[in-house]
mmCIF file of the N, C-alpha and C atoms, coordinates in Angstrom:
data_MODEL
# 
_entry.id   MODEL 
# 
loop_
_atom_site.group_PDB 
_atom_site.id 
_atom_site.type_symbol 
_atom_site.label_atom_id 
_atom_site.label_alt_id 
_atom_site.label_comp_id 
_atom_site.label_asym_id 
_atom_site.label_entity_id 
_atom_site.label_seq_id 
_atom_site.pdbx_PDB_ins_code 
_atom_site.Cartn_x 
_atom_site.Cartn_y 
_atom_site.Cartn_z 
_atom_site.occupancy 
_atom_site.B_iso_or_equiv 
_atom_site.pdbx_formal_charge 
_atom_site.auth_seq_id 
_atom_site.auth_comp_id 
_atom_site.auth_asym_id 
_atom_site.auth_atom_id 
_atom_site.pdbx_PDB_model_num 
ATOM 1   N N  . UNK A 1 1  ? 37.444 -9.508  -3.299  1.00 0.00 ? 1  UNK A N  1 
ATOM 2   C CA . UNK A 1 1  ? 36.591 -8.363  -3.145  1.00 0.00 ? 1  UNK A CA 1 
ATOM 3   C C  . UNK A 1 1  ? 35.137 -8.794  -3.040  1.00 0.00 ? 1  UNK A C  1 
ATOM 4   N N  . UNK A 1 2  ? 34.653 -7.950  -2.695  1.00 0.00 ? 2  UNK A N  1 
ATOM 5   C CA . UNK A 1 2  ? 33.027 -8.249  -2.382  1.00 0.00 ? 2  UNK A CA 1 
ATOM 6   C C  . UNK A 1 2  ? 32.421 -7.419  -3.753  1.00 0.00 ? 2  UNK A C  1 
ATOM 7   N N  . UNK A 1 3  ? 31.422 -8.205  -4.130  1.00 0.00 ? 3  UNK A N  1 
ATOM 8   C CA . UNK A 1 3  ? 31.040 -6.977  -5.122  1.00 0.00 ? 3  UNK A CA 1 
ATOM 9   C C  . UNK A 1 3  ? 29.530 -7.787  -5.151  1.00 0.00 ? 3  UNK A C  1 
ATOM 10  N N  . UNK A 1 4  ? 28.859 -6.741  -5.291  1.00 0.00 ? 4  UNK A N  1 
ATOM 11  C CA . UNK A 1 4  ? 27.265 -6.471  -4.725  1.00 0.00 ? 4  UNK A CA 1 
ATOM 12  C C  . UNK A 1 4  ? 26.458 -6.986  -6.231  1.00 0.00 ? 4  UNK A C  1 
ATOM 13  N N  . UNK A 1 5  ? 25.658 -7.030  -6.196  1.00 0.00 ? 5  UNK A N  1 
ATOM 14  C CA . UNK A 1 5  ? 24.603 -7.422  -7.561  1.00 0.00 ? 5  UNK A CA 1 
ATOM 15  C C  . UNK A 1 5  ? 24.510 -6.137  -8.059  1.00 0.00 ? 5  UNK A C  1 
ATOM 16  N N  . UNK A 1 6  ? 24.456 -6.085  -9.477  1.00 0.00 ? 6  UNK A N  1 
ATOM 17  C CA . UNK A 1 6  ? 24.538 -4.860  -10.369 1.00 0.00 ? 6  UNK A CA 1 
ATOM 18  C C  . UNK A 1 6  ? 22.998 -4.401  -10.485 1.00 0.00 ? 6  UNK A C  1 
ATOM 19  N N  . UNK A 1 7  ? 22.761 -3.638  -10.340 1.00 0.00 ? 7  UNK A N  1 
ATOM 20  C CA . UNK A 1 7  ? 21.437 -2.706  -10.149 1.00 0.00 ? 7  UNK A CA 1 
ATOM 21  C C  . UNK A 1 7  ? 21.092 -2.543  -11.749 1.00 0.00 ? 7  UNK A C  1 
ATOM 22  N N  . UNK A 1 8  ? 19.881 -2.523  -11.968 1.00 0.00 ? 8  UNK A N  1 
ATOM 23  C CA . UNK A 1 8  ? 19.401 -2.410  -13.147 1.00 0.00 ? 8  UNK A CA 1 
ATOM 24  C C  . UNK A 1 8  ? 17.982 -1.531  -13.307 1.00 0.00 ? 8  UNK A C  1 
ATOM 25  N N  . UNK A 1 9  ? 18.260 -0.696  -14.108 1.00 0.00 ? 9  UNK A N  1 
ATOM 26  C CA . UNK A 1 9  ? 16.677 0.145   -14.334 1.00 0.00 ? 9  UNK A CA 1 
ATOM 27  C C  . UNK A 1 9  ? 16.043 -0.519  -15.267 1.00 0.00 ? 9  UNK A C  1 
ATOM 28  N N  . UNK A 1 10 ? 14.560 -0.958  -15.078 1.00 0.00 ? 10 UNK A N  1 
ATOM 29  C CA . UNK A 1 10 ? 13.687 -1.528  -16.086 1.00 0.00 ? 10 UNK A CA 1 
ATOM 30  C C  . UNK A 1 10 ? 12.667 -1.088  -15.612 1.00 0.00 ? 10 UNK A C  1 
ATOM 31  N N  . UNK A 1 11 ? 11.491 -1.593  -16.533 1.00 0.00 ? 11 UNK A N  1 
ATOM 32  C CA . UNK A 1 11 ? 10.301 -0.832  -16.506 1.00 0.00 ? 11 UNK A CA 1 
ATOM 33  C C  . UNK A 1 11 ? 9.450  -2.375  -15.812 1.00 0.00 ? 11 UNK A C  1 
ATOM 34  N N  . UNK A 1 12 ? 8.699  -1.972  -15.112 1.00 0.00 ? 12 UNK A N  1 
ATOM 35  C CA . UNK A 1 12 ? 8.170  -3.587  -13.864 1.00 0.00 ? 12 UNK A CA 1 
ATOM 36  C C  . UNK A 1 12 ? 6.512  -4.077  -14.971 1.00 0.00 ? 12 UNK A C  1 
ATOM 37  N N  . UNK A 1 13 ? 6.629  -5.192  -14.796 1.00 0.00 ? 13 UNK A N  1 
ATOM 38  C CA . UNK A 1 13 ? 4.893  -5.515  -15.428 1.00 0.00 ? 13 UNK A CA 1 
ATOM 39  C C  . UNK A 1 13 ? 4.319  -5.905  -13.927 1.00 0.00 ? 13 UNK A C  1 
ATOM 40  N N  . UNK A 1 14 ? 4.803  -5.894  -12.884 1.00 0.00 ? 14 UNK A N  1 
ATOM 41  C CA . UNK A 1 14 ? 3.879  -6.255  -11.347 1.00 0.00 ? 14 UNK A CA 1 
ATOM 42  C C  . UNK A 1 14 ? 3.524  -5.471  -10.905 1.00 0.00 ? 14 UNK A C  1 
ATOM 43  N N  . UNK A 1 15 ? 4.262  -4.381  -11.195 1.00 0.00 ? 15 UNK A N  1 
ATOM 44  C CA . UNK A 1 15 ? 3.889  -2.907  -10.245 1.00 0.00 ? 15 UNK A CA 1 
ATOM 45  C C  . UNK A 1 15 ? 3.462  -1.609  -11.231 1.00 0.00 ? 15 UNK A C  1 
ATOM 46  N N  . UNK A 1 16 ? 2.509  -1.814  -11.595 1.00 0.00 ? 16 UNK A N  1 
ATOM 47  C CA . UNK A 1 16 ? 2.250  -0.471  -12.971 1.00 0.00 ? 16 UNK A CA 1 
ATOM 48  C C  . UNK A 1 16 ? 1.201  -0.420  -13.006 1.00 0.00 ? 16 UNK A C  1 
ATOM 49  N N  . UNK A 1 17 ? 1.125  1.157   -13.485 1.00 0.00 ? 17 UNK A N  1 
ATOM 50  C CA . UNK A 1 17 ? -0.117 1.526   -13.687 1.00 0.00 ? 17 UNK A CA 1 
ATOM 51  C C  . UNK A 1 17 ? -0.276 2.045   -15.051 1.00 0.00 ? 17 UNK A C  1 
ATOM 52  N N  . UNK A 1 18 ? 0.444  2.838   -15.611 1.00 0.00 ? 18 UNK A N  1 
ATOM 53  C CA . UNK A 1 18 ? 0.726  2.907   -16.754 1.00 0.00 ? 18 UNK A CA 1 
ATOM 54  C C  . UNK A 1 18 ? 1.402  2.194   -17.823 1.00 0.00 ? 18 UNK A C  1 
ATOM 55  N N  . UNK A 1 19 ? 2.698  2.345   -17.685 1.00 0.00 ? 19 UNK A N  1 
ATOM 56  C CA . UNK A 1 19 ? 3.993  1.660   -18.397 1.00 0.00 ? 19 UNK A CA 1 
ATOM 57  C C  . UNK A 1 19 ? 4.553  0.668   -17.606 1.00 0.00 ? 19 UNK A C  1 
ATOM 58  N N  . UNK A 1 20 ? 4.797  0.757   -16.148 1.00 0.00 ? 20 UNK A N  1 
ATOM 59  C CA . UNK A 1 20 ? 5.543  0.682   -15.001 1.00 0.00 ? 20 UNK A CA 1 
ATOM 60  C C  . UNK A 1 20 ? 6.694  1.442   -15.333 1.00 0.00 ? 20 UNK A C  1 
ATOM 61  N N  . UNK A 1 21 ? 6.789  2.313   -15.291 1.00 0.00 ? 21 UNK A N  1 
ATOM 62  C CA . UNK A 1 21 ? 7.916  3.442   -15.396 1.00 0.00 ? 21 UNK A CA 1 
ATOM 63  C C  . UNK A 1 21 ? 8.539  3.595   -13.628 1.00 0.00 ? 21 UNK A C  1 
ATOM 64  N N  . UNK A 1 22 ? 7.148  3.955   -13.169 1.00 0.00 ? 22 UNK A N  1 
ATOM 65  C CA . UNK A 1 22 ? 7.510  4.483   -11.993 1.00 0.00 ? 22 UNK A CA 1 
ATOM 66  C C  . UNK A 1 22 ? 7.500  3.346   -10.563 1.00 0.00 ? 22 UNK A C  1 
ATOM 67  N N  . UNK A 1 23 ? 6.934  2.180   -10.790 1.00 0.00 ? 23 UNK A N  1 
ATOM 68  C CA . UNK A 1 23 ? 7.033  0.752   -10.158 1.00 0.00 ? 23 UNK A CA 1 
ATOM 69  C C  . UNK A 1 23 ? 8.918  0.871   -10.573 1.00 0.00 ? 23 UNK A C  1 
ATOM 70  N N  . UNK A 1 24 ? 9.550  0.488   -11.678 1.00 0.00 ? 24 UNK A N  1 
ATOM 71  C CA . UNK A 1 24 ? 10.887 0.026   -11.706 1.00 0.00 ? 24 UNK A CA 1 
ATOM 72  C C  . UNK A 1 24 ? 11.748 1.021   -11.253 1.00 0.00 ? 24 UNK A C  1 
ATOM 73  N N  . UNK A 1 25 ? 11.372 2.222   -11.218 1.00 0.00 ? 25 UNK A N  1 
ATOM 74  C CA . UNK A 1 25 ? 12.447 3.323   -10.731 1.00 0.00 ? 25 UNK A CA 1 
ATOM 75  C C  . UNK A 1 25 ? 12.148 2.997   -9.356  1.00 0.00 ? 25 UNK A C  1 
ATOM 76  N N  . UNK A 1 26 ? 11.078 2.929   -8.664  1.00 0.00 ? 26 UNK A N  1 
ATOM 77  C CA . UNK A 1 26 ? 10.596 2.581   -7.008  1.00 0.00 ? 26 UNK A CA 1 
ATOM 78  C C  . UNK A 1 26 ? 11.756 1.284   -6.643  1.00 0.00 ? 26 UNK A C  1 
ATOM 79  N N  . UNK A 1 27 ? 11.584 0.324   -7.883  1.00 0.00 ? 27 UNK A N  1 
ATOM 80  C CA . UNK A 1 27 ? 12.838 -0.788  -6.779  1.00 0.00 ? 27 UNK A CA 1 
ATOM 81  C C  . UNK A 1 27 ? 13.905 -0.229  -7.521  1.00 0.00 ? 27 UNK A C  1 
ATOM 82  N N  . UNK A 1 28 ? 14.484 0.161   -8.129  1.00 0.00 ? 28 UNK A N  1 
ATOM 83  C CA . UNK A 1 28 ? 15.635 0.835   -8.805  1.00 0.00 ? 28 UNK A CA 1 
ATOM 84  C C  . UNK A 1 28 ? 16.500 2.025   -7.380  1.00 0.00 ? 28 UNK A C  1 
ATOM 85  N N  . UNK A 1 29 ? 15.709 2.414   -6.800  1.00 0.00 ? 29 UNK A N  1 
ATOM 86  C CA . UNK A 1 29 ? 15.848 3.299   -5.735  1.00 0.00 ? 29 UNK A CA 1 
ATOM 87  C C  . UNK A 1 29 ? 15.518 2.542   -4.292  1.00 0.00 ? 29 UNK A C  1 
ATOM 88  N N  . UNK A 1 30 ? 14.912 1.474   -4.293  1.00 0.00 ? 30 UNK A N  1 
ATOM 89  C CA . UNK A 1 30 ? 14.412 0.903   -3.293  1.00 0.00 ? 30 UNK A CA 1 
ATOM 90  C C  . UNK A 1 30 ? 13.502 1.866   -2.342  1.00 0.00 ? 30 UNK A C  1 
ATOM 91  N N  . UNK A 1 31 ? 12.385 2.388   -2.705  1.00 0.00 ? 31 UNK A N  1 
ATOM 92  C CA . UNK A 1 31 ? 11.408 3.539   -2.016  1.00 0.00 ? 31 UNK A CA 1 
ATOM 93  C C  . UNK A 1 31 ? 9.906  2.689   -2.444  1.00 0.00 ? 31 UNK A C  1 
ATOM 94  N N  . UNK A 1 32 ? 9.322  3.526   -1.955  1.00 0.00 ? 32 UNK A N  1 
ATOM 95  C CA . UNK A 1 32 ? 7.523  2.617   -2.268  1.00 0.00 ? 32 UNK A CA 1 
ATOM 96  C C  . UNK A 1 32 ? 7.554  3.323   -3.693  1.00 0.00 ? 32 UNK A C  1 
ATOM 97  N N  . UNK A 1 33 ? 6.405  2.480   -4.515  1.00 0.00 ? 33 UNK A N  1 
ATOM 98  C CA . UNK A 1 33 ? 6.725  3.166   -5.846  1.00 0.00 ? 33 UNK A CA 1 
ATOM 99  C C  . UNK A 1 33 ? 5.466  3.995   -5.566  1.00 0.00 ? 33 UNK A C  1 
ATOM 100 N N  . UNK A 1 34 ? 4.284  4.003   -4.847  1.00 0.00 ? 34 UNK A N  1 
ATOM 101 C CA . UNK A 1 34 ? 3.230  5.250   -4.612  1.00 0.00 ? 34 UNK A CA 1 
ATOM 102 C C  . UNK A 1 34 ? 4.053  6.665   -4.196  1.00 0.00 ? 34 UNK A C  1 
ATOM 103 N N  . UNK A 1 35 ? 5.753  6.809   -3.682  1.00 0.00 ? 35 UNK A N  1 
ATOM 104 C CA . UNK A 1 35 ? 6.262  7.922   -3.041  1.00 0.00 ? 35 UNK A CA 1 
ATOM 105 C C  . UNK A 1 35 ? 6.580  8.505   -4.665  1.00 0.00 ? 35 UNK A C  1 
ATOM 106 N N  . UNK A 1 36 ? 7.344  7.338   -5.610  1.00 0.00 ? 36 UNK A N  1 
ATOM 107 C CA . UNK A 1 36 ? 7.488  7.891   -7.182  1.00 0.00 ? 36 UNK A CA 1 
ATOM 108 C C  . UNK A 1 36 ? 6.700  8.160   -7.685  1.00 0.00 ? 36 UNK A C  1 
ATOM 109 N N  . UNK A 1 37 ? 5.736  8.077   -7.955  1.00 0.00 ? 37 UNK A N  1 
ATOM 110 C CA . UNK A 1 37 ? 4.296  8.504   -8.534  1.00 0.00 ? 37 UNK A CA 1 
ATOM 111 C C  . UNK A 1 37 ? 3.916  9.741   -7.863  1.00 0.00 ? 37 UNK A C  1 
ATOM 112 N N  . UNK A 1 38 ? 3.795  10.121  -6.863  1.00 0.00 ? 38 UNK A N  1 
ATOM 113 C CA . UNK A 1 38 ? 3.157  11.238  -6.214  1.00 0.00 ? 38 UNK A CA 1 
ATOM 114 C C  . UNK A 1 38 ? 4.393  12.398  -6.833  1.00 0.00 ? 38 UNK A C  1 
ATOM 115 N N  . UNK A 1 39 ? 5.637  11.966  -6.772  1.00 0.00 ? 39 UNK A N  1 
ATOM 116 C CA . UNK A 1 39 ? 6.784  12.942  -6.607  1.00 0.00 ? 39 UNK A CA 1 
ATOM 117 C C  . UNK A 1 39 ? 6.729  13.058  -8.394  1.00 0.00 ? 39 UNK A C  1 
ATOM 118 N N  . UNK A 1 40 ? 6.341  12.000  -9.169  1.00 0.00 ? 40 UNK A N  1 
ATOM 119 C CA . UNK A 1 40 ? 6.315  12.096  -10.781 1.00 0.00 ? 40 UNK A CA 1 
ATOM 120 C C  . UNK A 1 40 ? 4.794  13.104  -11.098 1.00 0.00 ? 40 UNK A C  1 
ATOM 121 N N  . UNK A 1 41 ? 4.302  13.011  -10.201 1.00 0.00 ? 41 UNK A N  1 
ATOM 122 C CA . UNK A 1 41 ? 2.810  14.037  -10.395 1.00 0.00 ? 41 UNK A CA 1 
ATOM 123 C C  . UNK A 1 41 ? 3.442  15.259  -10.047 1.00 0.00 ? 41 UNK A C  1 
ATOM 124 N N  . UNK A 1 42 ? 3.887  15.674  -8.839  1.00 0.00 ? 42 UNK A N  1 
ATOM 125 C CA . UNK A 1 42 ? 4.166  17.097  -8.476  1.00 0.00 ? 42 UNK A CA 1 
ATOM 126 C C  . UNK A 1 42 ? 5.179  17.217  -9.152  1.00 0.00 ? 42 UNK A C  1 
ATOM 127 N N  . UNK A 1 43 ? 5.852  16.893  -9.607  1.00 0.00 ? 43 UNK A N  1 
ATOM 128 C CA . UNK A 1 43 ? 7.130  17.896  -10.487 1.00 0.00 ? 43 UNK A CA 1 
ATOM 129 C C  . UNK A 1 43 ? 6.534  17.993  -11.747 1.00 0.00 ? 43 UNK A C  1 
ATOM 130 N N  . UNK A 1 44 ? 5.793  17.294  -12.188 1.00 0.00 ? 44 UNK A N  1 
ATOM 131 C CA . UNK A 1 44 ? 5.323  17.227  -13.412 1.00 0.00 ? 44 UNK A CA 1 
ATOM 132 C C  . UNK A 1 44 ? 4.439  18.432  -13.543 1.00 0.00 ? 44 UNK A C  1 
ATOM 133 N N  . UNK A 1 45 ? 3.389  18.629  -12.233 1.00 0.00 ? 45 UNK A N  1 
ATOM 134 C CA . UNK A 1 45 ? 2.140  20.268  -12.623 1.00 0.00 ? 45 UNK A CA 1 
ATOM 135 C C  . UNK A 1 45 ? 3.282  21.108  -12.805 1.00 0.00 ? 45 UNK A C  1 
ATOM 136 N N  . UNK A 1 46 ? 4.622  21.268  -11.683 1.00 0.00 ? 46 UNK A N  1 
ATOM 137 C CA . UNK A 1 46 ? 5.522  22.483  -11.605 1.00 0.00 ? 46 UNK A CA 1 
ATOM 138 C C  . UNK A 1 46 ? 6.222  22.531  -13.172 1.00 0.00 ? 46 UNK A C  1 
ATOM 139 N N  . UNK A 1 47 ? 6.802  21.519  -13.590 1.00 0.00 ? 47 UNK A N  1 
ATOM 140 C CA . UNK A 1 47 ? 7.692  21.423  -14.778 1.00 0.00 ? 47 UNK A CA 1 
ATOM 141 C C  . UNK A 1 47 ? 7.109  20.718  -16.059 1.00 0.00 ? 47 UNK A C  1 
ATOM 142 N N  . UNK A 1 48 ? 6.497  20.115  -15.711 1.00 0.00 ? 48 UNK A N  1 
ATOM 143 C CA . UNK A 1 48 ? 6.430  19.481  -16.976 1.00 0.00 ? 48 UNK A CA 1 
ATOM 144 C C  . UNK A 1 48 ? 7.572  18.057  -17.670 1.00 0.00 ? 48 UNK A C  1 
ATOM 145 N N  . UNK A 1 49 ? 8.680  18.203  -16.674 1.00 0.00 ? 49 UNK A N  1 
ATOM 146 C CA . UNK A 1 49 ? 10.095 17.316  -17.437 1.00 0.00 ? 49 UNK A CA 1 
ATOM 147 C C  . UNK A 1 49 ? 9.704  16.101  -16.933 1.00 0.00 ? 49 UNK A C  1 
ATOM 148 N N  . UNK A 1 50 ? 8.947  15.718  -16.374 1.00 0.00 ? 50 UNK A N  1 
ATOM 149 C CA . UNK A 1 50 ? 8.270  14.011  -16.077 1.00 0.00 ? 50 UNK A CA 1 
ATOM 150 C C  . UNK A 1 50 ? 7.649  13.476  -16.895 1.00 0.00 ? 50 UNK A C  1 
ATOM 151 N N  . UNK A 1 51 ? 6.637  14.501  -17.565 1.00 0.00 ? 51 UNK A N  1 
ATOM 152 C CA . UNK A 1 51 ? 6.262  13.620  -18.647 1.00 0.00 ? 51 UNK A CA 1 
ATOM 153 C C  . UNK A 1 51 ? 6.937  13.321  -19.510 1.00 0.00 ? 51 UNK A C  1 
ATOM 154 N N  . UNK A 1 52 ? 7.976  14.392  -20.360 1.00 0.00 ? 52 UNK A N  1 
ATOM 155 C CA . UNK A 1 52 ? 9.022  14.163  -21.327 1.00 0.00 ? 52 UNK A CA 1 
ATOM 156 C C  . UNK A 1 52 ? 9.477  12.641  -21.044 1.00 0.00 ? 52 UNK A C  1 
ATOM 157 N N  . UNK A 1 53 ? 10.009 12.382  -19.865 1.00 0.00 ? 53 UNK A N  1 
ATOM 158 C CA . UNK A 1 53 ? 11.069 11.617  -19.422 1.00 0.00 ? 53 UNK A CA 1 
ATOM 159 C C  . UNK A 1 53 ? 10.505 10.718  -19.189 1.00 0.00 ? 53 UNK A C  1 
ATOM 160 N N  . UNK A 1 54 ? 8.712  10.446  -18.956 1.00 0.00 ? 54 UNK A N  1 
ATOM 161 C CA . UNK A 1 54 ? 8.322  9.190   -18.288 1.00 0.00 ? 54 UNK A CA 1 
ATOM 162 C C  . UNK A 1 54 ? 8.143  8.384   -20.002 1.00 0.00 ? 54 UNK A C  1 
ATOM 163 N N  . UNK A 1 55 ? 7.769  9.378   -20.743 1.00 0.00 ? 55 UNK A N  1 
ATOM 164 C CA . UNK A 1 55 ? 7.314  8.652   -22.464 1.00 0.00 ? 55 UNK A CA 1 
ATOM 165 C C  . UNK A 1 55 ? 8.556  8.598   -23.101 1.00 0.00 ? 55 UNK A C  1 
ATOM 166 N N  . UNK A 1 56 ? 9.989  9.426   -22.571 1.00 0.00 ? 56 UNK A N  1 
ATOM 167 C CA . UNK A 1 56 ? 11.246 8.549   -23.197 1.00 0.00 ? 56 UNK A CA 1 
ATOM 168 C C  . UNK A 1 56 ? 11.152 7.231   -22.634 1.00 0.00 ? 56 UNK A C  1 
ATOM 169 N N  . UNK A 1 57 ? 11.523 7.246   -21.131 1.00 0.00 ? 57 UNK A N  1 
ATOM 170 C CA . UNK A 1 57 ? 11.740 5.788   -20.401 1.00 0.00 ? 57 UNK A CA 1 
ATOM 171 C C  . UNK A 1 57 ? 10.524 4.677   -20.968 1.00 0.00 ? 57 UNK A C  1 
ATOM 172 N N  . UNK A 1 58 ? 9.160  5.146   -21.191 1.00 0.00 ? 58 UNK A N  1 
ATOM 173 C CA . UNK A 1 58 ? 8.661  3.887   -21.778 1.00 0.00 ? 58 UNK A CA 1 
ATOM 174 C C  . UNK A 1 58 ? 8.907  3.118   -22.750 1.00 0.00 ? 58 UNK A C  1 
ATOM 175 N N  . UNK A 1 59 ? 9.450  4.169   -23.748 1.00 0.00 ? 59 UNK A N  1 
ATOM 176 C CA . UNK A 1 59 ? 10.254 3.224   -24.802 1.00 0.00 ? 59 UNK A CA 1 
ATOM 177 C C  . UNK A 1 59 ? 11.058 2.861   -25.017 1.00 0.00 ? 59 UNK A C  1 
ATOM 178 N N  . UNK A 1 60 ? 12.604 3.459   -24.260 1.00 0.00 ? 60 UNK A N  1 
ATOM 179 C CA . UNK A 1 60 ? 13.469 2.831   -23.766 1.00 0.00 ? 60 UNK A CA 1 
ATOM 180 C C  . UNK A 1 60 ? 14.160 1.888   -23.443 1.00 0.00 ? 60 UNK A C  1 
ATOM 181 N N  . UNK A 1 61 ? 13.565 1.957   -21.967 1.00 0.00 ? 61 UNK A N  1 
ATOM 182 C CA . UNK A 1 61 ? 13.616 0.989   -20.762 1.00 0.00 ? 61 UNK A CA 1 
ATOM 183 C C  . UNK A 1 61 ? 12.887 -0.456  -21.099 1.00 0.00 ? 61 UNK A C  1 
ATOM 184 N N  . UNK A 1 62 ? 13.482 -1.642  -21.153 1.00 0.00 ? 62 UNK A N  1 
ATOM 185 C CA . UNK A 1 62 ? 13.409 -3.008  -21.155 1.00 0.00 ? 62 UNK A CA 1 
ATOM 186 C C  . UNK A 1 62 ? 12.162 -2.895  -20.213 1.00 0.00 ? 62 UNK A C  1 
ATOM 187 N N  . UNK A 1 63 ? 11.253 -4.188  -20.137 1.00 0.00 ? 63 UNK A N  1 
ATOM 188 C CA . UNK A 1 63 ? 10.336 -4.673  -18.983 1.00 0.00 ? 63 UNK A CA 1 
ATOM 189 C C  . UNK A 1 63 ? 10.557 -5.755  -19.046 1.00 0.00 ? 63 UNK A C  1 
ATOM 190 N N  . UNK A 1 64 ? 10.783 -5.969  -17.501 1.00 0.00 ? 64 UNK A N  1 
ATOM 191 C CA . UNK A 1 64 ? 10.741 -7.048  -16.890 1.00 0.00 ? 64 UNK A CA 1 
ATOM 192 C C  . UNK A 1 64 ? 9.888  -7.561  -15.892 1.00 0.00 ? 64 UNK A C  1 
ATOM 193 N N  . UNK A 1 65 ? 9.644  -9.011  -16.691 1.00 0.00 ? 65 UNK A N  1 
ATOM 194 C CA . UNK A 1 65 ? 7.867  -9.276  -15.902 1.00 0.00 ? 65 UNK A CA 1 
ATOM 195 C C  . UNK A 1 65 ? 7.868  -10.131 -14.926 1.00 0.00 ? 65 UNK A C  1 
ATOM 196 N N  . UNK A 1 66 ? 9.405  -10.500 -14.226 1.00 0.00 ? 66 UNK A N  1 
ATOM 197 C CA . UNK A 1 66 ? 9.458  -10.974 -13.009 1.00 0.00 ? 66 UNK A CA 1 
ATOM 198 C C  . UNK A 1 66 ? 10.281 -10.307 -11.939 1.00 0.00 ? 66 UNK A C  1 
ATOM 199 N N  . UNK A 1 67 ? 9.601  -10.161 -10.834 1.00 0.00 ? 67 UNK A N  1 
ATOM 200 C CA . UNK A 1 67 ? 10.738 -9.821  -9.600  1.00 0.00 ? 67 UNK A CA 1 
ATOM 201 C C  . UNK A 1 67 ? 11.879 -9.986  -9.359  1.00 0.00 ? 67 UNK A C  1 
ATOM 202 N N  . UNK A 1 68 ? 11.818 -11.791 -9.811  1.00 0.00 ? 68 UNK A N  1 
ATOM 203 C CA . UNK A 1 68 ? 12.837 -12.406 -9.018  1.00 0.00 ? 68 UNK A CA 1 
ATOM 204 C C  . UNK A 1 68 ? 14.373 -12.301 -9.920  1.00 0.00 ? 68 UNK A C  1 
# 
């Protein structure tokens, strides 16, 4: 069987501005992480459930401080 590399959510130290919350969900999804950030701002004025979820995932979520 073929079986693919196991995908992992972590929080990035290369790509952050805050936590890197939204850098590791960007390669987690493979999207630019500026499209997660904009989309973590607008749901956030409408709802509010981004922030909840971005200050669970910071403490959470492992960081990992290399790409490779």
């Amino acid at each position: 069987m073929n079986e693919s590399p196991r995908k992992e959510l972590y929080r990035t130290s290369d790509d952050k501005i805050i936590a890197g919350v939204c850098g590791g969900l960007a390669q987690y999804l493979n999207l630019d992480p500026g499209l997660v950030r904009i989309g973590t701002v607008v749901l956030s004025l409408f709802t509010g459930v981004p922030v909840i979820v971005y200050l669970v995932a910071m403490f959470v979520l492992p960081e990992r401080t290399s790409l490779r």
